[in-house]
Biopython code that builds the backbone (N, CA, C, O; Angstrom):
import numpy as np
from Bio.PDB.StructureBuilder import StructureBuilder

atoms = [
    (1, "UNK", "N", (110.262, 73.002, 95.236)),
    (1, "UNK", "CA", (109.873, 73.061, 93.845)),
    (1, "UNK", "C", (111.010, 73.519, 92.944)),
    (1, "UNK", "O", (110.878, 73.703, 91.734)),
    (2, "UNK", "N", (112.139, 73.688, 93.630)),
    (2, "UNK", "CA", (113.201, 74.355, 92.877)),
    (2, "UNK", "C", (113.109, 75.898, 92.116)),
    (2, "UNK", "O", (112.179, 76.686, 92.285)),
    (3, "UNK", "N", (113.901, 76.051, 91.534)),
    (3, "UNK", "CA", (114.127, 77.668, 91.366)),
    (3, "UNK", "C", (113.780, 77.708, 89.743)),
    (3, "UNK", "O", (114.354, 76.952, 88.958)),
    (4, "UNK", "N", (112.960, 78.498, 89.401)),
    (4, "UNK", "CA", (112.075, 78.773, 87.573)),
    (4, "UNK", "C", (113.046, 80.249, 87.368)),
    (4, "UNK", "O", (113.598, 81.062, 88.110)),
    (5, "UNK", "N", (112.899, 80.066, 86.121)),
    (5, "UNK", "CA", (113.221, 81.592, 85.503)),
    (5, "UNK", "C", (112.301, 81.755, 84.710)),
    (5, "UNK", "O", (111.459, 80.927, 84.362)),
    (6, "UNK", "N", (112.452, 83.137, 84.295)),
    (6, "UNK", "CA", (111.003, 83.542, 83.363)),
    (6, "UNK", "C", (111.014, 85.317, 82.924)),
    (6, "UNK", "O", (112.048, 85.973, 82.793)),
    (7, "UNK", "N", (110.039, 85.689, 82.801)),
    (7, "UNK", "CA", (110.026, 87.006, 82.550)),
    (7, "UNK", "C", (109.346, 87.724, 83.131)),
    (7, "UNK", "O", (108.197, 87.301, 83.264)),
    (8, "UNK", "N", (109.662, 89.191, 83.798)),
    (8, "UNK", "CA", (108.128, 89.656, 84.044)),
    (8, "UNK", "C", (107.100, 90.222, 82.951)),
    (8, "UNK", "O", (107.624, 91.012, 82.166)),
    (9, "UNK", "N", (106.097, 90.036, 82.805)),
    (9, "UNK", "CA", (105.273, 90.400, 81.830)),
    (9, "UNK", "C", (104.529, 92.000, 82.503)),
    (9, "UNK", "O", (104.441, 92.888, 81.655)),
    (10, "UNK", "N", (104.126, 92.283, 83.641)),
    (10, "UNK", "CA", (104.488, 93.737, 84.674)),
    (10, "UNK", "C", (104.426, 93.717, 85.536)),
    (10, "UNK", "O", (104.068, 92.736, 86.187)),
    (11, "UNK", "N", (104.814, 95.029, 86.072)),
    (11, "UNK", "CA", (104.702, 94.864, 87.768)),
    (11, "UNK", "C", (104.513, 96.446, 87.560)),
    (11, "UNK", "O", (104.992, 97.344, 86.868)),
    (12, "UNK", "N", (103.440, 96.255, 88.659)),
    (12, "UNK", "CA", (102.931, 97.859, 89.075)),
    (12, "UNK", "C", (103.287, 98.459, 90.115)),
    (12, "UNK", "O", (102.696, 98.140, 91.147)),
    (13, "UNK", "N", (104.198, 99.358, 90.183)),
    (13, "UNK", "CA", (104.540, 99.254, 91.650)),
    (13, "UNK", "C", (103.881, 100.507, 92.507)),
    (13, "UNK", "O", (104.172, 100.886, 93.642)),
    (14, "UNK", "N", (102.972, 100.980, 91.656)),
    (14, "UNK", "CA", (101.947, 101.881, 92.592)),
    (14, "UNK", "C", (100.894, 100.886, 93.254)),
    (14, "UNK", "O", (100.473, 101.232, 94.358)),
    (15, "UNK", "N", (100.362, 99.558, 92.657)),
    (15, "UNK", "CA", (99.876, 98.447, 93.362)),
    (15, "UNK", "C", (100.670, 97.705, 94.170)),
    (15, "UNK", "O", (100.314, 97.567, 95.340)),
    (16, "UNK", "N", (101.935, 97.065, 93.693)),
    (16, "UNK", "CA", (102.595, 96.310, 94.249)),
    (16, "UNK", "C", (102.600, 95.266, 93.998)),
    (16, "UNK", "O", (102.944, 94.544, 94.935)),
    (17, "UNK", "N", (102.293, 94.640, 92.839)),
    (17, "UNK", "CA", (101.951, 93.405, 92.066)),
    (17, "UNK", "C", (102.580, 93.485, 90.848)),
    (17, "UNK", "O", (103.017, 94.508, 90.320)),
    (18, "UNK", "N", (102.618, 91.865, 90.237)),
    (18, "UNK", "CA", (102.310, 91.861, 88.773)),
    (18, "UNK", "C", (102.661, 90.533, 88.405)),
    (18, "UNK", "O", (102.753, 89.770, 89.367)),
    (19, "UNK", "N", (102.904, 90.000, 87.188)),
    (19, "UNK", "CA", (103.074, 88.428, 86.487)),
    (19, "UNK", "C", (104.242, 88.493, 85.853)),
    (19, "UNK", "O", (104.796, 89.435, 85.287)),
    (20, "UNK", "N", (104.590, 87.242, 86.033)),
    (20, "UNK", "CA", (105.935, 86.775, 85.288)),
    (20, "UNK", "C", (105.313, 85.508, 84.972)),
    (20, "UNK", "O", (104.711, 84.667, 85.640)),
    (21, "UNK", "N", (105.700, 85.642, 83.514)),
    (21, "UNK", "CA", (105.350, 83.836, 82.574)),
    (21, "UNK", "C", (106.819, 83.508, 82.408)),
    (21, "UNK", "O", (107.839, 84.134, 82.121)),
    (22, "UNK", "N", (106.406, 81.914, 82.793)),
    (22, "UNK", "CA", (107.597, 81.172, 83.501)),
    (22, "UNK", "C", (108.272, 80.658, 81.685)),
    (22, "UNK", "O", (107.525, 80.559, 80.712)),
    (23, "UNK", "N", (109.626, 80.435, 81.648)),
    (23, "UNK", "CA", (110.118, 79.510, 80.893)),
    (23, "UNK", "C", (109.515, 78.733, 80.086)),
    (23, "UNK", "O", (109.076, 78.840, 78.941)),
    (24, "UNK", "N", (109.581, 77.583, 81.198)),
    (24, "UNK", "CA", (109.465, 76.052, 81.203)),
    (24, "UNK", "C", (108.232, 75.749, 80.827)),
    (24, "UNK", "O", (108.100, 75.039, 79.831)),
    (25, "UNK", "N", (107.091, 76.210, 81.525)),
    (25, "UNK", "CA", (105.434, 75.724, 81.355)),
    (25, "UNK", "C", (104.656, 77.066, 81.020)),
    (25, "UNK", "O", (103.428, 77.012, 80.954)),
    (26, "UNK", "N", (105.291, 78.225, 80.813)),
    (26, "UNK", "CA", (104.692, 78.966, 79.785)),
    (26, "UNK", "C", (103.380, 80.032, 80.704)),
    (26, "UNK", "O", (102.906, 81.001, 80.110)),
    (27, "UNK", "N", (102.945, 79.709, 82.079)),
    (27, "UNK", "CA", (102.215, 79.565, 82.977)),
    (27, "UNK", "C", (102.766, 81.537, 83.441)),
    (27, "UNK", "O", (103.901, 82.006, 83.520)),
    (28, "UNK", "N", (101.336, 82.257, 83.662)),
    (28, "UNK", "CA", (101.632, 83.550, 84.675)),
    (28, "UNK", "C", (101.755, 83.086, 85.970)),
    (28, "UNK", "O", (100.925, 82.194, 86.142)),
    (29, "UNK", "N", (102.428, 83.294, 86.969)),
    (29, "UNK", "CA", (102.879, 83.163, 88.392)),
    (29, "UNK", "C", (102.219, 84.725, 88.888)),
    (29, "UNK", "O", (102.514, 85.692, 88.186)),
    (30, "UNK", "N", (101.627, 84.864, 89.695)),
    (30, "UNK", "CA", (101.492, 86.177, 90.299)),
    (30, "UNK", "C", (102.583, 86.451, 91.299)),
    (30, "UNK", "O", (103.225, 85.450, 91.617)),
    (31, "UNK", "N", (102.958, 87.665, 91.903)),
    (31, "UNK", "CA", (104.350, 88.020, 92.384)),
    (31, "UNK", "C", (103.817, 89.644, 92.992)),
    (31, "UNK", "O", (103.395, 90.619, 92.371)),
    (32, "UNK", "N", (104.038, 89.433, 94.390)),
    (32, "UNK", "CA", (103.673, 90.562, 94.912)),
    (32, "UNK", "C", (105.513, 91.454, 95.279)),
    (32, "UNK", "O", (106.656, 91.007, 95.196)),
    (33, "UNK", "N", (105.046, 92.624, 95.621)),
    (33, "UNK", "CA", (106.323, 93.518, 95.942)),
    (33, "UNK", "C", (107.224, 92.635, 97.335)),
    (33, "UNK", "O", (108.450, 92.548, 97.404)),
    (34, "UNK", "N", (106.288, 92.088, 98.288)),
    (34, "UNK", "CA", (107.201, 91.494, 99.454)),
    (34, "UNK", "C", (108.189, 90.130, 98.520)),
    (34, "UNK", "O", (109.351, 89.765, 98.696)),
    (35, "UNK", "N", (107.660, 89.885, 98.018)),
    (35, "UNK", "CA", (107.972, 88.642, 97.288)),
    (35, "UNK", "C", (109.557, 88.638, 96.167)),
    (35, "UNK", "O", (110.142, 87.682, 95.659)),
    (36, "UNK", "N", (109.893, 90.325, 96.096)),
    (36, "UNK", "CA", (111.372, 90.792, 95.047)),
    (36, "UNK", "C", (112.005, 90.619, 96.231)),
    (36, "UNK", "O", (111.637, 90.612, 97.406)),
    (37, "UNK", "N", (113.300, 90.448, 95.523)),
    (37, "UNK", "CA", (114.592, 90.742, 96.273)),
    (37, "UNK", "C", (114.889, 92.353, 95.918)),
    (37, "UNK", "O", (115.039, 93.308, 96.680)),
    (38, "UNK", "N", (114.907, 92.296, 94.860)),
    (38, "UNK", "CA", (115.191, 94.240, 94.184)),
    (38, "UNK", "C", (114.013, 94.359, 93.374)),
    (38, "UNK", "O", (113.337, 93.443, 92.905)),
    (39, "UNK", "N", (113.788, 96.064, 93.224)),
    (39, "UNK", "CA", (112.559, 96.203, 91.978)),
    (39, "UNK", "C", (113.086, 95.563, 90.685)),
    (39, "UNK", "O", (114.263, 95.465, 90.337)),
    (40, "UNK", "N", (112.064, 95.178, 90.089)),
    (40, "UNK", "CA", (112.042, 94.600, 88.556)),
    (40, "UNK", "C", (110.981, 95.569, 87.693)),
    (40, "UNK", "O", (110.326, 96.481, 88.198)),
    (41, "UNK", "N", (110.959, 95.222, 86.455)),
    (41, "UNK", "CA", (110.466, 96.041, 85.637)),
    (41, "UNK", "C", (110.068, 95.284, 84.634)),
    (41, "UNK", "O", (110.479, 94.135, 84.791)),
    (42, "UNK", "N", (109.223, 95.472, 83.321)),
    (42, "UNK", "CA", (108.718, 94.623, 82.529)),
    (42, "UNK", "C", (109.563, 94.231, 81.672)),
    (42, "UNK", "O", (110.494, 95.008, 81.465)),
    (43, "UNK", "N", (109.545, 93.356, 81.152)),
    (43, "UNK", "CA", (110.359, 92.496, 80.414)),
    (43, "UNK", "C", (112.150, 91.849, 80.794)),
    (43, "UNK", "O", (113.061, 91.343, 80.138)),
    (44, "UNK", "N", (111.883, 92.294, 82.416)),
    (44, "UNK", "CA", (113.322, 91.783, 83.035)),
    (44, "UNK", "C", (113.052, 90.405, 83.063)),
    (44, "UNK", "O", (111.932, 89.928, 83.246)),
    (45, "UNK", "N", (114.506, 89.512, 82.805)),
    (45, "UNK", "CA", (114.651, 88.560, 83.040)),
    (45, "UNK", "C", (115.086, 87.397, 84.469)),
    (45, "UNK", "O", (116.193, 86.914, 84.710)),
    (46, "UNK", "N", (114.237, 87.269, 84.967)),
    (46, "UNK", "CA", (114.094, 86.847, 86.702)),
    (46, "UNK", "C", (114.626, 85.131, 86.975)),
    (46, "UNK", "O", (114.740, 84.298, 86.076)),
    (47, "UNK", "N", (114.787, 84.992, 87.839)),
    (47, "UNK", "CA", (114.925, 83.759, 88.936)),
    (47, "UNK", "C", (113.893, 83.538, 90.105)),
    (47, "UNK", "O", (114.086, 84.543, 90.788)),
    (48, "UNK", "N", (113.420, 83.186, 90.406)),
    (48, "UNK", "CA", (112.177, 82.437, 91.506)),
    (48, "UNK", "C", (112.080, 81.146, 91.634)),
    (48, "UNK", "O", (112.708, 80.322, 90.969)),
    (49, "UNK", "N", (111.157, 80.882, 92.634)),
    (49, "UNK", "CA", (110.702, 79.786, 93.319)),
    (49, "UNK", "C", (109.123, 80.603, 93.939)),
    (49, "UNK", "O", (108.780, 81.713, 94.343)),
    (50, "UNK", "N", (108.386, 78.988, 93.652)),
    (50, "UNK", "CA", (107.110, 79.139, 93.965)),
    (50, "UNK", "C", (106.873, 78.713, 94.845)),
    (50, "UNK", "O", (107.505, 77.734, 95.242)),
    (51, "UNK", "N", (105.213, 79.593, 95.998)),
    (51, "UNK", "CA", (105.101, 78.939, 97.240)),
    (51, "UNK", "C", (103.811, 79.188, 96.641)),
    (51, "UNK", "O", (103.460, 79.941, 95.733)),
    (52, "UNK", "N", (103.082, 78.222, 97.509)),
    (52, "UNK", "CA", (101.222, 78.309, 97.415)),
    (52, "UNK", "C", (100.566, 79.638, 98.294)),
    (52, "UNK", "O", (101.035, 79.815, 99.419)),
    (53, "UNK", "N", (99.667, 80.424, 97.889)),
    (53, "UNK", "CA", (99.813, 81.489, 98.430)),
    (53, "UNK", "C", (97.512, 81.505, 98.676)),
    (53, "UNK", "O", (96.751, 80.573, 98.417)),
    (54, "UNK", "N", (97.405, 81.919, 98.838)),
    (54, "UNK", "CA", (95.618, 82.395, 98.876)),
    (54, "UNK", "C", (94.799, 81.980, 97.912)),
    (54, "UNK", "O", (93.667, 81.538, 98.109)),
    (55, "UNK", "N", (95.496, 82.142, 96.522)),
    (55, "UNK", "CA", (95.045, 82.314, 95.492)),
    (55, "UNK", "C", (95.621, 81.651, 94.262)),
    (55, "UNK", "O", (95.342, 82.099, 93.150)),
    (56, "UNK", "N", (96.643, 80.297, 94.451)),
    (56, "UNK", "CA", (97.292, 79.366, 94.264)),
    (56, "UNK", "C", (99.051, 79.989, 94.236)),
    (56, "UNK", "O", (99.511, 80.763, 95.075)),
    (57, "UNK", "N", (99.650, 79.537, 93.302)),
    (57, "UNK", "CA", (101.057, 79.546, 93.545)),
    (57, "UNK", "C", (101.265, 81.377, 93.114)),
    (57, "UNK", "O", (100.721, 82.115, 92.292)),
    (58, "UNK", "N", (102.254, 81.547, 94.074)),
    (58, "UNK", "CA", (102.835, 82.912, 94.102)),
    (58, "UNK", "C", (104.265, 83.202, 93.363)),
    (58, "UNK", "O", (104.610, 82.025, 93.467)),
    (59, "UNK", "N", (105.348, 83.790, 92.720)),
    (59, "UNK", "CA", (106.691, 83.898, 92.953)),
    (59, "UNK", "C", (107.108, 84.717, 93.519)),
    (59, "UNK", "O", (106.722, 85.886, 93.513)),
    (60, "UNK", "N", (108.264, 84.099, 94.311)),
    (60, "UNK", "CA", (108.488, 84.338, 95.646)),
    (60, "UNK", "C", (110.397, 84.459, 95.589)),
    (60, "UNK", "O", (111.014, 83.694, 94.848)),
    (61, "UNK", "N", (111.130, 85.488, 96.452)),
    (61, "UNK", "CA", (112.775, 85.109, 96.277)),
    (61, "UNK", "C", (112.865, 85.486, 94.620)),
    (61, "UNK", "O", (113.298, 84.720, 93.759)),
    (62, "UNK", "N", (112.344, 86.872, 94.391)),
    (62, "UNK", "CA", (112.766, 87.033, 92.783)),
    (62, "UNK", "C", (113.719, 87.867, 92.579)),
    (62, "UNK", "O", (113.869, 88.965, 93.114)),
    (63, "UNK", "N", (114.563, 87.210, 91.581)),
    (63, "UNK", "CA", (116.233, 88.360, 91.167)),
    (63, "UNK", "C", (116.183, 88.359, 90.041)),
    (63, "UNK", "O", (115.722, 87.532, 89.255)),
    (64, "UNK", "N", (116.724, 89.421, 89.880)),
    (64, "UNK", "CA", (117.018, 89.616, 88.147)),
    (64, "UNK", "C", (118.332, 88.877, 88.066)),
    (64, "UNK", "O", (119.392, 88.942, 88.689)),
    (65, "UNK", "N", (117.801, 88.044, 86.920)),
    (65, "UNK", "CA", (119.257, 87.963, 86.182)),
    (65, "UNK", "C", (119.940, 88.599, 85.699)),
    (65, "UNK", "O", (119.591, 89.706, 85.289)),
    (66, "UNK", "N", (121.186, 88.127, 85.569)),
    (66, "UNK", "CA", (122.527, 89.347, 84.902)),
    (66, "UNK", "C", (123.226, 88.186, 84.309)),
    (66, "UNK", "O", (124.272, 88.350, 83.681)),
]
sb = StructureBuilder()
sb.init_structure("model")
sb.init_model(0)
sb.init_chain("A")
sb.init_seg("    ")
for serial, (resi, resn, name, xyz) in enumerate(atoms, 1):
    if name == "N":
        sb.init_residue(resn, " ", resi, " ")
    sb.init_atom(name, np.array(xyz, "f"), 0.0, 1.0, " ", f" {name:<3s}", serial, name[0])
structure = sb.get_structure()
């Protein structure tokens, strides 16, 4: 599916979750803690790729941009 950028909108990391709305299609991606490369924080600007997960598409392989 290739690699999206986007934002996180939060991540909780006493849960271990949170959403990033993508770029391109504007769309929340859900994004669990296994799923970072490093912690992120709200309003960081990320890199991912999506996999289909339980509960439809996940982001997955997430980095902050620099």
């Amino acid at each position: 599916m290739g690699t999206h950028t986007g934002t996180v909108k939060f991540f909780k990391e006493d849960k271990g979750y949170g959403f990033i709305k993508d770029d391109n299609d504007g769309r929340d991606y859900f994004v669990h803690a296994k799923g970072l490369k490093q912690p992120v924080e709200k309003d960081d600007r990320v890199s991912y790729n999506l996999e289909e997960g339980r509960k439809g598409l996940n982001a997955v392989s997430v980095e902050i941009l620099h």
